[in-house]
C-alpha positions as CSV (number, residue, x, y, z in Angstrom):
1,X,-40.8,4.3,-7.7
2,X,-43.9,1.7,-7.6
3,X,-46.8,2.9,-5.5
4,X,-47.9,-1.0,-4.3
5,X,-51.0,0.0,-3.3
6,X,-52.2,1.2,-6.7
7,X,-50.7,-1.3,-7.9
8,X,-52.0,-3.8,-6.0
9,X,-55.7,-2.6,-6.2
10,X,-56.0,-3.7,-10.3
11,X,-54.5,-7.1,-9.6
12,X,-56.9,-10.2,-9.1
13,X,-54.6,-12.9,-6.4
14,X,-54.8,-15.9,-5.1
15,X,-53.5,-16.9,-1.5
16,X,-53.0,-20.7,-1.2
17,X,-52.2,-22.1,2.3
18,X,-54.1,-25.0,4.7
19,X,-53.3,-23.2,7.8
20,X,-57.0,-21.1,8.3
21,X,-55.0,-18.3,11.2
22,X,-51.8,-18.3,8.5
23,X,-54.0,-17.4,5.4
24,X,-56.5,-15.2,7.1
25,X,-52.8,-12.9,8.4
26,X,-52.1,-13.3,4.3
27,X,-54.8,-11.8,3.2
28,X,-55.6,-9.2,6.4
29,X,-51.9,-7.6,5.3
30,X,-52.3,-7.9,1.7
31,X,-55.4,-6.1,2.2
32,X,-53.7,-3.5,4.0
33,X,-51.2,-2.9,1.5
34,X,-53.9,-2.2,-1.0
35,X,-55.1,-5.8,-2.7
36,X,-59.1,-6.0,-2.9
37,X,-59.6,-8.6,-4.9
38,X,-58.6,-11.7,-3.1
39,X,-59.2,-15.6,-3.5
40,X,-58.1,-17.7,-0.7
41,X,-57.5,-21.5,-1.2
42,X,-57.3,-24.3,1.6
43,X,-55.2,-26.5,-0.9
44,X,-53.3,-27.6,-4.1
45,X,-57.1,-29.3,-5.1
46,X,-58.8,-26.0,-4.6
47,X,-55.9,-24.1,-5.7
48,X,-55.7,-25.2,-8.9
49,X,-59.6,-25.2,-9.6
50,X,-59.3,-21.2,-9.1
51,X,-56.3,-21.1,-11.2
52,X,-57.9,-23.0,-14.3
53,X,-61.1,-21.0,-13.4
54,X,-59.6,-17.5,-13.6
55,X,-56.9,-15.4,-14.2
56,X,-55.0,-14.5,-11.5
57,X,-52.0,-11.6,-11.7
58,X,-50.6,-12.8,-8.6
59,X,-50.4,-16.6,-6.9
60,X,-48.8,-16.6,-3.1
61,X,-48.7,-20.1,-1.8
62,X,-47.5,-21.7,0.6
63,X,-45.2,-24.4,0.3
64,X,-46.2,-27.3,2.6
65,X,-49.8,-27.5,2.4
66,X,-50.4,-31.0,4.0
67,X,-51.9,-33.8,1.8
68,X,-52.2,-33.6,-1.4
69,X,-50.3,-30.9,-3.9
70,X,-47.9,-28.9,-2.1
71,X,-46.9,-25.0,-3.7
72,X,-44.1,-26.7,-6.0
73,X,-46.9,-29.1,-7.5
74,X,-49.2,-26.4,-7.9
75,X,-46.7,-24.3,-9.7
76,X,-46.0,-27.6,-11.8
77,X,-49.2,-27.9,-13.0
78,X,-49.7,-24.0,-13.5
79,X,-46.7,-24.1,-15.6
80,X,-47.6,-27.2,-17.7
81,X,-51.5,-26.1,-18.2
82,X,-50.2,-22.6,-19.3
83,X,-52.3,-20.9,-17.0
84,X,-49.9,-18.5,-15.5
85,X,-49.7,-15.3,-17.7
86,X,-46.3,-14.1,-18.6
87,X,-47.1,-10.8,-16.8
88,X,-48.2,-12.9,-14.0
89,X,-46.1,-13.8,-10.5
90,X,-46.0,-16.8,-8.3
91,X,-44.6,-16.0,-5.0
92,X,-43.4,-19.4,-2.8
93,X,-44.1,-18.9,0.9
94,X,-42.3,-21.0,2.8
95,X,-40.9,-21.6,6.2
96,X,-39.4,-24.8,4.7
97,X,-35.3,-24.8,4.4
98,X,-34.9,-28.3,3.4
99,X,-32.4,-28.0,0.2
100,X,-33.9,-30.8,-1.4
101,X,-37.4,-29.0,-1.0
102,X,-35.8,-25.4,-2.2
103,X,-33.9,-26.8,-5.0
104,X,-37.2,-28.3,-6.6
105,X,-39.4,-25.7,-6.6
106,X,-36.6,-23.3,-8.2
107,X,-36.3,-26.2,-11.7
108,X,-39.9,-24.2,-12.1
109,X,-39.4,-20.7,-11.6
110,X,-41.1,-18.8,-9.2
111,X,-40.5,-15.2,-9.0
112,X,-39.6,-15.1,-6.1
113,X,-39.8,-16.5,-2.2
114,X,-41.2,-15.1,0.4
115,X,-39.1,-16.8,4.0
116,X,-41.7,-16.9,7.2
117,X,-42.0,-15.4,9.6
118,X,-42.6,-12.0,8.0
119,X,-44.3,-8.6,9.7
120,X,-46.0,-6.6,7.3
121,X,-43.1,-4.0,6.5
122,X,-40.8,-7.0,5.4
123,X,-43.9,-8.0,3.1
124,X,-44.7,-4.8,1.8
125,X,-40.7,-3.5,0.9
126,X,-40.4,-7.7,-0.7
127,X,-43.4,-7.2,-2.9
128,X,-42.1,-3.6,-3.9
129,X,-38.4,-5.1,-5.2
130,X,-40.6,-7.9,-6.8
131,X,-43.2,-5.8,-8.9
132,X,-41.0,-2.9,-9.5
133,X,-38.7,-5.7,-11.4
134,X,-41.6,-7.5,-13.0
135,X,-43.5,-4.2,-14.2
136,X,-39.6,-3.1,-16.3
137,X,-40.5,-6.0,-17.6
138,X,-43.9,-6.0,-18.8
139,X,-44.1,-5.0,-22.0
140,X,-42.2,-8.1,-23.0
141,X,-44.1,-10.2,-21.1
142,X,-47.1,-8.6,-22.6
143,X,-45.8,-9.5,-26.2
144,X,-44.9,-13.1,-24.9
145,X,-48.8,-13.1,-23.6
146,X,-50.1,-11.9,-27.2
147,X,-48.3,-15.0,-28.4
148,X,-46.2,-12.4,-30.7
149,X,-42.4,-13.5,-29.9
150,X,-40.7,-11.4,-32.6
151,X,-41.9,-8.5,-30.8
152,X,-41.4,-9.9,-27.7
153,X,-37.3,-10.1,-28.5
154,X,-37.2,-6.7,-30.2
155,X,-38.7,-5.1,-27.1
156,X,-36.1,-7.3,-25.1
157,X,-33.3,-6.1,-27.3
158,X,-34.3,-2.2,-26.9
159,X,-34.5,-2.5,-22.7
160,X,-31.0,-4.2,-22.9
161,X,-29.6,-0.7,-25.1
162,X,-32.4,1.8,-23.0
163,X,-31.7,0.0,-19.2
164,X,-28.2,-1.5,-18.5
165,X,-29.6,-2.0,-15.1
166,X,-31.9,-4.6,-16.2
167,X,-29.1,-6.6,-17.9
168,X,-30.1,-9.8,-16.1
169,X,-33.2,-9.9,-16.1
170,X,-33.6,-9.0,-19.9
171,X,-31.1,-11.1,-20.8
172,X,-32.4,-14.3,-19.6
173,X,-35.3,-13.7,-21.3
174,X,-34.0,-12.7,-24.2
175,X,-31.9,-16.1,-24.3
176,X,-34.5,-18.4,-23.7
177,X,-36.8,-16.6,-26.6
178,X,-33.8,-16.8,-29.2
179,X,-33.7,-20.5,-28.1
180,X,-37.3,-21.3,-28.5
181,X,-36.9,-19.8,-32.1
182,X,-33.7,-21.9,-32.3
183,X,-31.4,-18.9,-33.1
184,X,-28.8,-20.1,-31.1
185,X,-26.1,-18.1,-32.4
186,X,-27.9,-14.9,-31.0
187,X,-28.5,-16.2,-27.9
188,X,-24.9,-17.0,-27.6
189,X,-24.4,-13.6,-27.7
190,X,-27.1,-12.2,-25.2
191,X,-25.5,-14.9,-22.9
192,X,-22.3,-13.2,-23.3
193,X,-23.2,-9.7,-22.5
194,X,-23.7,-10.5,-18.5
195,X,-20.8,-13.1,-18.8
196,X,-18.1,-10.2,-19.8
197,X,-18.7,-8.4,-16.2
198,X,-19.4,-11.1,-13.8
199,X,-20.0,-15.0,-13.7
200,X,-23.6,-16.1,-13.9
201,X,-24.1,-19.7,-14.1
202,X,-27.6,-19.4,-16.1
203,X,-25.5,-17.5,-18.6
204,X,-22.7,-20.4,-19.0
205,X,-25.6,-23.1,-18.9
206,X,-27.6,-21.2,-21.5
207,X,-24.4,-20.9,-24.1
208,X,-23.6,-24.2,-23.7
209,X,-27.2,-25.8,-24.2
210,X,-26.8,-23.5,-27.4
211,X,-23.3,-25.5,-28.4
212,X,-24.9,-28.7,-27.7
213,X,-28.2,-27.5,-30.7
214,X,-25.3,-26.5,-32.5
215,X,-23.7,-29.7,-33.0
216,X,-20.6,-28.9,-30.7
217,X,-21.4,-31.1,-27.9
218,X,-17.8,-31.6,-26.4
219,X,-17.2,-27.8,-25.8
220,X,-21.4,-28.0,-24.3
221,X,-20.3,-30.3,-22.0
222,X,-16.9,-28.8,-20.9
223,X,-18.5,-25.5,-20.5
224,X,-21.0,-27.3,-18.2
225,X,-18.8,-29.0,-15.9
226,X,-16.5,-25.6,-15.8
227,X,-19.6,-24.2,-14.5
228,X,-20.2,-27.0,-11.9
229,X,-16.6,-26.8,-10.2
230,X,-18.4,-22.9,-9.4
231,X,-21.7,-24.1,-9.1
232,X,-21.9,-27.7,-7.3
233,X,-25.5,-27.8,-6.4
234,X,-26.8,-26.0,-10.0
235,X,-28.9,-29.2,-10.7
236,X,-29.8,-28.4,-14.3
237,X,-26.2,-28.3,-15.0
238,X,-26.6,-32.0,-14.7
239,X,-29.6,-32.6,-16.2
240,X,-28.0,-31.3,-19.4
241,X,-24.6,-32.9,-18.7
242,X,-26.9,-36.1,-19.0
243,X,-28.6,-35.2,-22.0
244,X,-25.4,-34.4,-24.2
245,X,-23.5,-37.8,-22.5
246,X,-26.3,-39.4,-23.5
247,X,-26.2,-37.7,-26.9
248,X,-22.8,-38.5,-27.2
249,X,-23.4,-42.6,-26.8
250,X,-22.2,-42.5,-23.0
251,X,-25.3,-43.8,-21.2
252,X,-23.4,-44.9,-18.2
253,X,-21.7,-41.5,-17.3
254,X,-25.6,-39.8,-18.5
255,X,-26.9,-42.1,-15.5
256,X,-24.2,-40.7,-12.8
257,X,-25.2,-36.9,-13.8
258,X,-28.9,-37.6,-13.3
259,X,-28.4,-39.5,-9.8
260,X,-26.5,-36.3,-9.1
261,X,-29.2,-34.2,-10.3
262,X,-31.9,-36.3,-8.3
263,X,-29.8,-36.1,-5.1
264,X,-30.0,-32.5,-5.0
265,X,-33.4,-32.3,-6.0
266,X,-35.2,-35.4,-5.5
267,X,-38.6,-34.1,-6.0
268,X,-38.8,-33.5,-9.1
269,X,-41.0,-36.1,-10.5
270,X,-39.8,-35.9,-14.5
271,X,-36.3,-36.2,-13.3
272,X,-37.2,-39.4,-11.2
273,X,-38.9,-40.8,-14.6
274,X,-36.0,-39.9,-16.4
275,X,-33.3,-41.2,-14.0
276,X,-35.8,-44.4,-14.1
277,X,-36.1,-45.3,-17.8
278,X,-32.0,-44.5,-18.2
279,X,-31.3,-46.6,-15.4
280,X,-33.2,-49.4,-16.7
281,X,-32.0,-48.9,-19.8
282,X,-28.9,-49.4,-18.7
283,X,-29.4,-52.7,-16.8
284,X,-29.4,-50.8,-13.2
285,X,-32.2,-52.5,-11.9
286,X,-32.2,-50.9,-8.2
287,X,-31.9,-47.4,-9.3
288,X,-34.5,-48.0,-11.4
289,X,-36.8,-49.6,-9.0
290,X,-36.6,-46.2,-6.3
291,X,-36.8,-43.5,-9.1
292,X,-39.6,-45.0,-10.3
293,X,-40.8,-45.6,-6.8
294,X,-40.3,-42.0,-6.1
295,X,-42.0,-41.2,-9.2
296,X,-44.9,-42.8,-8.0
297,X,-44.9,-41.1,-4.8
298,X,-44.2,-37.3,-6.3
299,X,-47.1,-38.1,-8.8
300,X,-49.8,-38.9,-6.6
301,X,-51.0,-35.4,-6.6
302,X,-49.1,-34.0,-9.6
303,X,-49.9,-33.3,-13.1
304,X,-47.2,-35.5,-13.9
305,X,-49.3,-38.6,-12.9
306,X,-48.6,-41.4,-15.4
307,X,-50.0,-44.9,-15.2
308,X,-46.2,-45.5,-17.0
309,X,-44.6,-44.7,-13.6
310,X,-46.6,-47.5,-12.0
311,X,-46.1,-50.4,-14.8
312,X,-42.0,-49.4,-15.0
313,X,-42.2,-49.6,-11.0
314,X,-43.5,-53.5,-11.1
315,X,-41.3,-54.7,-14.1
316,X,-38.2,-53.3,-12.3
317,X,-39.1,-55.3,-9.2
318,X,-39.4,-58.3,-11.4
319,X,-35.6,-58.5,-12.1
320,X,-35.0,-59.2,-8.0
321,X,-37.8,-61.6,-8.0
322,X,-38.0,-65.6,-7.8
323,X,-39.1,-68.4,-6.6
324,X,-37.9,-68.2,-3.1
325,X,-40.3,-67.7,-0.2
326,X,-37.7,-65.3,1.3
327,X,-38.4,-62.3,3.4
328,X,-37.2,-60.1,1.0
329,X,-38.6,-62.1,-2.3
330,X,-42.4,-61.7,-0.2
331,X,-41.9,-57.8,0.2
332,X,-41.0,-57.6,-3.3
333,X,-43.9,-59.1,-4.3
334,X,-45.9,-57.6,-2.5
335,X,-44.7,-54.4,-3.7
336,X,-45.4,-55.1,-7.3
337,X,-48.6,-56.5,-6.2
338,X,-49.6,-53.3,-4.2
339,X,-48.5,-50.7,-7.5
340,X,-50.7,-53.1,-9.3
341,X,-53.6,-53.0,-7.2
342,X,-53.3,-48.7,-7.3
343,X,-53.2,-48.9,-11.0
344,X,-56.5,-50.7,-10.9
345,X,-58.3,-48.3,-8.3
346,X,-56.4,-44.9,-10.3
347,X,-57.2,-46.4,-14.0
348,X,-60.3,-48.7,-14.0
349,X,-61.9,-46.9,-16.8
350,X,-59.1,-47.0,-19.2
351,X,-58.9,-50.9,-20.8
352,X,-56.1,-50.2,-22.7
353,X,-53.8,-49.5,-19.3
354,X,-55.8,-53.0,-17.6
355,X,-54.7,-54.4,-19.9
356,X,-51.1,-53.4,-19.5
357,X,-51.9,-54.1,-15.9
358,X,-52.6,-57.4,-16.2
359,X,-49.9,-58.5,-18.6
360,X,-47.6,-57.3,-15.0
361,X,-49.5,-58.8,-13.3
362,X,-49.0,-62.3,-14.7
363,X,-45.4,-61.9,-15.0
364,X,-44.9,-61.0,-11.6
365,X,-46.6,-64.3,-10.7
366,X,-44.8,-66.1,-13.2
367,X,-41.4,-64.9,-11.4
368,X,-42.8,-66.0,-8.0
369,X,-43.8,-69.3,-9.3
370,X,-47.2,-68.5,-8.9
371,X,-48.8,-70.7,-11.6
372,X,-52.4,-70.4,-11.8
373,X,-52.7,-66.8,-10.4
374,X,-50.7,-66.0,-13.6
375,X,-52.9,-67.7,-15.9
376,X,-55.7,-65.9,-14.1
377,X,-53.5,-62.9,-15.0
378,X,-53.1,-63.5,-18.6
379,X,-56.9,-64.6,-18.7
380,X,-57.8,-61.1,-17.7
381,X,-55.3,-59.6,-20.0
382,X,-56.6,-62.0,-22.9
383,X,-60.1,-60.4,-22.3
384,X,-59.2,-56.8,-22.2
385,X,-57.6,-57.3,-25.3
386,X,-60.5,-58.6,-27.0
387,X,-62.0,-55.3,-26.1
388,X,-59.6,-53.3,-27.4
389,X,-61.2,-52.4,-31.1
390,X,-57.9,-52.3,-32.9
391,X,-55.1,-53.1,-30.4
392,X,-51.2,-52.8,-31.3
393,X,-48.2,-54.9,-32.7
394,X,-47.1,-54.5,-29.0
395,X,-50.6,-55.7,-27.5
396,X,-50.2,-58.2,-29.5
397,X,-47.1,-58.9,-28.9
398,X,-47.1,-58.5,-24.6
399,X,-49.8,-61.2,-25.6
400,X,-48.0,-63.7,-27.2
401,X,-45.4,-63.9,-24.2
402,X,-48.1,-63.7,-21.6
403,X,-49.7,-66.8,-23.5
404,X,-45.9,-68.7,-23.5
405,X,-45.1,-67.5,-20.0
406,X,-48.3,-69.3,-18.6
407,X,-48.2,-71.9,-21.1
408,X,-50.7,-71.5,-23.5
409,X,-48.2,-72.2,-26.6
410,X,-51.1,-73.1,-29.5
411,X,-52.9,-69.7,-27.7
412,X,-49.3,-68.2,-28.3
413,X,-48.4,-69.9,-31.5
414,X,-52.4,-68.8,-33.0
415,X,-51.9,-65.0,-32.3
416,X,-47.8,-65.0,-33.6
417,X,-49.8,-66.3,-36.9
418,X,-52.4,-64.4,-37.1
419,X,-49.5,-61.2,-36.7
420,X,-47.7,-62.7,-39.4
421,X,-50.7,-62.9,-41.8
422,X,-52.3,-59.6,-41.3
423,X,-49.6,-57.3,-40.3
424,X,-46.0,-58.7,-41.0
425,X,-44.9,-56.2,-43.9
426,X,-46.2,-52.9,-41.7
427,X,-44.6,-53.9,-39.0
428,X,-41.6,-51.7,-37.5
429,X,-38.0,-53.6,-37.1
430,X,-37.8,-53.7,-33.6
431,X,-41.4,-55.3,-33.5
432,X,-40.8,-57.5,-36.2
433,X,-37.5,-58.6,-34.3
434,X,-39.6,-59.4,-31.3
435,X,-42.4,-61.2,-33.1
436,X,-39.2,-63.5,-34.5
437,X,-37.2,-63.9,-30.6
438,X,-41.1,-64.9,-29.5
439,X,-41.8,-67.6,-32.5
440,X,-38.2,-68.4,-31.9
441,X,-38.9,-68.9,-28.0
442,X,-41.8,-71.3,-28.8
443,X,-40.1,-73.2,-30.9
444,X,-38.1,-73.9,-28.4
445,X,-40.0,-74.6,-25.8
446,X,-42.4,-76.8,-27.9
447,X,-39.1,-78.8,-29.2
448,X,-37.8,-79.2,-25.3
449,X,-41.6,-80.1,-24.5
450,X,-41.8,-82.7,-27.3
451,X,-38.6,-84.3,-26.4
452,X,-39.0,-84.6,-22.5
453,X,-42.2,-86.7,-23.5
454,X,-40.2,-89.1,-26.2
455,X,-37.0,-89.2,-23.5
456,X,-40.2,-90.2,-20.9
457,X,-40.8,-92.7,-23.9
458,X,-37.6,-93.9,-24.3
459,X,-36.9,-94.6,-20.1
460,X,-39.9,-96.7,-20.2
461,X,-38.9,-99.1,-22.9
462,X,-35.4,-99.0,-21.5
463,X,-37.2,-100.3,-17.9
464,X,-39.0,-102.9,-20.0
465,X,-36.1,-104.4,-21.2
466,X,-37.2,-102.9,-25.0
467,X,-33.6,-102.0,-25.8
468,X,-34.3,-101.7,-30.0
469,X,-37.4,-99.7,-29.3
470,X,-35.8,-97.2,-26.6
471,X,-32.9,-96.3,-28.9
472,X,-35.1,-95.7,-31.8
473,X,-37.2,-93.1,-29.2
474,X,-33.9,-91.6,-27.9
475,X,-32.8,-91.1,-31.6
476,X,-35.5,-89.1,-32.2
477,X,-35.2,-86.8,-29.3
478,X,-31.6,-86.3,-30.1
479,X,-32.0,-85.1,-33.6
480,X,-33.1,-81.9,-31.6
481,X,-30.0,-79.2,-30.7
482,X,-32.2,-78.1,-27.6
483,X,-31.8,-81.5,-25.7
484,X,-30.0,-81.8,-22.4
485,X,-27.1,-83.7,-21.1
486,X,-29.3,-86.5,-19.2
487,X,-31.3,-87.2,-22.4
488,X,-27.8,-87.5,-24.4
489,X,-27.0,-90.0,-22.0
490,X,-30.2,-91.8,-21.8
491,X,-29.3,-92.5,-25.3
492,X,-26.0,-93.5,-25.0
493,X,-27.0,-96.1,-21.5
494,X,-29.7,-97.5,-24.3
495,X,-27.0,-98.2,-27.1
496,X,-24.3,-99.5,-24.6
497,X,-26.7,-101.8,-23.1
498,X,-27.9,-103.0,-26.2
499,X,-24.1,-103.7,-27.5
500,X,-23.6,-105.5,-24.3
501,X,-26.5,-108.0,-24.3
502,X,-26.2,-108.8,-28.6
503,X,-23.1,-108.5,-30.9
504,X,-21.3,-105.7,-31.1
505,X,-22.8,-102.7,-33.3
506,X,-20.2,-100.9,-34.7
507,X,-22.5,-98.0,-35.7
508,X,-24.1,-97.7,-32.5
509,X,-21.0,-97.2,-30.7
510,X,-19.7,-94.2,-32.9
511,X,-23.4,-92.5,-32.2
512,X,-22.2,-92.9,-28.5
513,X,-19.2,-91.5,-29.2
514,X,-20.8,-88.7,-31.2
515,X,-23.1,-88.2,-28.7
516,X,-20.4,-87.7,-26.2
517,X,-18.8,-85.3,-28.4
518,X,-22.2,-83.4,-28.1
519,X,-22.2,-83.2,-24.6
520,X,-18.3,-82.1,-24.1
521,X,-17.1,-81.9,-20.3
522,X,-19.1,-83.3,-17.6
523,X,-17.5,-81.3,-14.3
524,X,-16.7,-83.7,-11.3
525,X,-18.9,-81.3,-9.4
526,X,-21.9,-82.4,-11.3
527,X,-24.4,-84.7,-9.9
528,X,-24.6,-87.0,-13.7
529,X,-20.4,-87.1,-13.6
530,X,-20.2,-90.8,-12.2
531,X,-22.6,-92.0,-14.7
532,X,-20.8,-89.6,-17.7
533,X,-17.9,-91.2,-16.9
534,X,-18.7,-94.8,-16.1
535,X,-20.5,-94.8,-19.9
536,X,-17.4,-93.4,-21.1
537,X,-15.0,-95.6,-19.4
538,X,-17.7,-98.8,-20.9
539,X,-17.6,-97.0,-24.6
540,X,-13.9,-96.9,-24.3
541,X,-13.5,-101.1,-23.3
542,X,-16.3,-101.7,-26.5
543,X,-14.3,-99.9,-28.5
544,X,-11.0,-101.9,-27.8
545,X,-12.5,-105.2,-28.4
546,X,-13.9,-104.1,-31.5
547,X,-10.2,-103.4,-32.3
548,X,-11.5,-100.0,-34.0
């Protein structure tokens, strides 16, 4: 059996916890139990210095350690900076039994918990069943450590023949090495072995993530939701249900299985991103909005931090905005406004992400109505770009709709052309489709901007009395598709008059009539139907009396 004490003595730990009385007991009874080299940390800040600093065998931590990173973050980052050792343990302490809180902190794999209160017995006969399991294991993790994985799985494969005891153990590791070397067919197998006495929902998931690299997606995802009818609250089980739906073309249903994931475990901050981006994706605007905002949230002290989180937060809250000063529209905006203003304070330094900041920035104006704080926007964007020594086709493009948004259309219309010029035939599809919907966009409005001024134009003659002068005006602004249903009739009141006060025009009164034709069915709920209708009725009379 392990002697802890020797065992103990060679290993360098690291106790993490903000209470001083609760990490001082820590380390007094690990000391008794035969630890002598001991670090102590008062949080996840100082925590993880030590841990990039040094390598630790053993890492107890608290779970709740006040502001800032809690134990789950701090195992986050450990994981993701690769500076826990194979051969190394992290130990959760926790009096926390929140499911939520539990649930997260097992997606990364801690060895083990350890539930307060505790008395040093209970501590000591834990950490036996703990290391006696881990040190079985050690020359595997030892190969993993040397980076040599080949011998890492034959060691694995020898302890599975040598020590049927350790079937579980060995076998999950064993599984997860065949699939990081993509042999999926053995690790089908190893899955199998604990399968064929008992059912262990690791196993199941593990063979059917296997299927799904296989190409056998359906029978993936079957075996996956077999496992969930046993397994309800297995959250990973959903997370890869999502994957393969979404593999499979079935975005909608991938959404459900990640809001099922994230209601388990909401504290996982890559499945809030990826529940985010799906969702909006998808057109699910609100779900969007609070994973995204709970990214945000879960981020602020995790390795995970993305300015992303922050930018996707604000352009989600743009679909519920307008013009409205509601209640509701004000907290929205404000909202945006206050992700924006962290972005600024987190990211100063980095122009690239200003600049992405202030292209939000302007658009969330722009949806509030906000006119000239969006220009001022899109000014500071227009600068930051400038800076940028060789910004790209998406810059560029963010650019060009700032510029049409705030209505800078020759700004807009200069920087489409100079995209055109200099990079056209390197640029992707998608981009080269959005350069097109923008130029497209102008176009448009440019065309509705030139003929509001020549239907402006054509009233004012009309006023005058300058009948022959309006309708040439009004035939100009018609030649355009874009034009409305009160220019159309401006037109057609300017040729009906003009029939009225001279002889009849035969011409002019099939444009009306083609004009009509243009505009189609004027609703009797619309404010322009008694005019519609009276020029209609006075077209209808001409045309009688012209006997046509």
């Amino acid at each position: 059996m392990l002697n802890l004490e020797n065992s103990l003595s060679t290993k360098r730990i690291l106790i993490v916890d903000d209470l001083v009385q609760a990490r001082s007991s820590l380390k007094n009874m690990m000391g008794i139990i035969g630890a002598q080299r001991i670090d102590t940390a008062t949080d996840g800040r100082e925590a993880m210095e030590l841990i990039l600093e040094n390598d630790y065998d053993l890492v107890l931590s608290d779970y709740n350690l006040g502001k800032g990173k809690d134990g789950q973050q701090i195992l986050e980052e450990a994981r993701f900076s690769n500076r826990l050792k194979a051969t190394a343990q992290f130990i959760l302490v926790t009096g926390e039994n929140a499911v939520e809180r539990v649930m997260g902190a097992l997606e990364y794999e801690p060895d083990a918990y350890i539930t307060k209160p505790f008395t040093l017995s209970m501590l000591r006969e834990r950490l036996k069943r703990i290391f006696h399991t881990k040190e079985e294991l050690r020359p595997i993790n030892e190969a993993i450590d040397n980076g040599d994985i080949n011998q890492a799985i034959e060691i694995a494969n020898f302890l599975l023949e040598s020590k049927p005891r350790l079937l579980l153990p060995v076998s999950r590791i064993l599984g997860k090495l065949y699939m990081r070397e993509e042999r999926y067919n053995e690790a089908i197998k190893v899955y199998s072995q604990p399968l064929n006495t008992r059912m262990v929902s690791w196993a199941r998931l593990g063979q059917a993530i296997c299927l799904h690299h296989l190409g056998d997606s359906r029978s993936a995802l079957a075996l996956i939701k077999q496992t969930l009818v046993d397994y309800p609250m297995y959250v990973q089980c959903h997370d890869w249900a999502a994957r393969i739906l979404l593999a499979l073309g079935q975005p909608a249903e991938a959404q459900e299985q990640l809001e099922l994931a994230a209601a388990i475990s909401p504290r996982a901050v890559l499945r809030q991103m990826e529940l985010g981006y799906l969702a909006s994706q998808n057109g699910d605007h609100k779900i969007a909005e609070a994973a995204f905002e709970q990214s945000i949230r879960l981020g602020r002290h995790s390795c995970y931090k993305t300015s992303g989180n922050y930018l996707q937060f604000a352009r989600e809250l743009q679909h519920g905005l307008s013009a409205e000063k509601t209640r509701d529209n004000i907290n929205l905006r404000n909202k945006a406004l206050r992700a924006i203003d962290e972005l600024r304070q987190e990211y100063s330094g980095h122009v690239s992400i200003m600049f992405d900041t202030s292209i939000v920035e302007s658009k969330t104006y722009v949806a509030v109505a906000e006119s000239d704080k969006a220009k001022g926007a899109a000014d500071r964007a227009e600068s930051l770009l400038a800076r940028i020594q060789a910004p790209t086709p998406d810059q560029q493009l963010q650019m060009t709709e700032a510029f049409i948004d705030v209505g800078e259309h020759i700004k807009a219309k200069d920087l489409i052309n100079t995209m055109r010029d200099s990079q056209a035939s390197n640029l992707a599809q998608n981009a080269l489709d959005k350069l097109r919907a923008l130029e497209d966009k102008l176009n448009a409005m440019t065309i509705r901007e030139h003929t509001a001024k020549l239907n402006a134009e054509g009233v004012s003659l009309y006023e005058q009395g300058k009948l022959v002068e309006a309708i040439a005006v009004f035939d100009q602004a018609v030649k355009y598709d874009e034009v409305g249903v009160s220019v159309l009739l401006n037109a057609i009141q300017a040729k009906v008059s003009h029939i009225e006060r001279s002889e009849l025009d035969i011409r002019q009164l099939k444009d009306c009539y083609a004009l009509f034709k243009r505009i189609g069915t004027v609703g009797h709920l619309d404010e322009r139907y008694d005019r519609y209708d009276r020029l209609k009725t006075t077209c209808i009379r001409l045309k009688r009396a012209a006997g046509v």
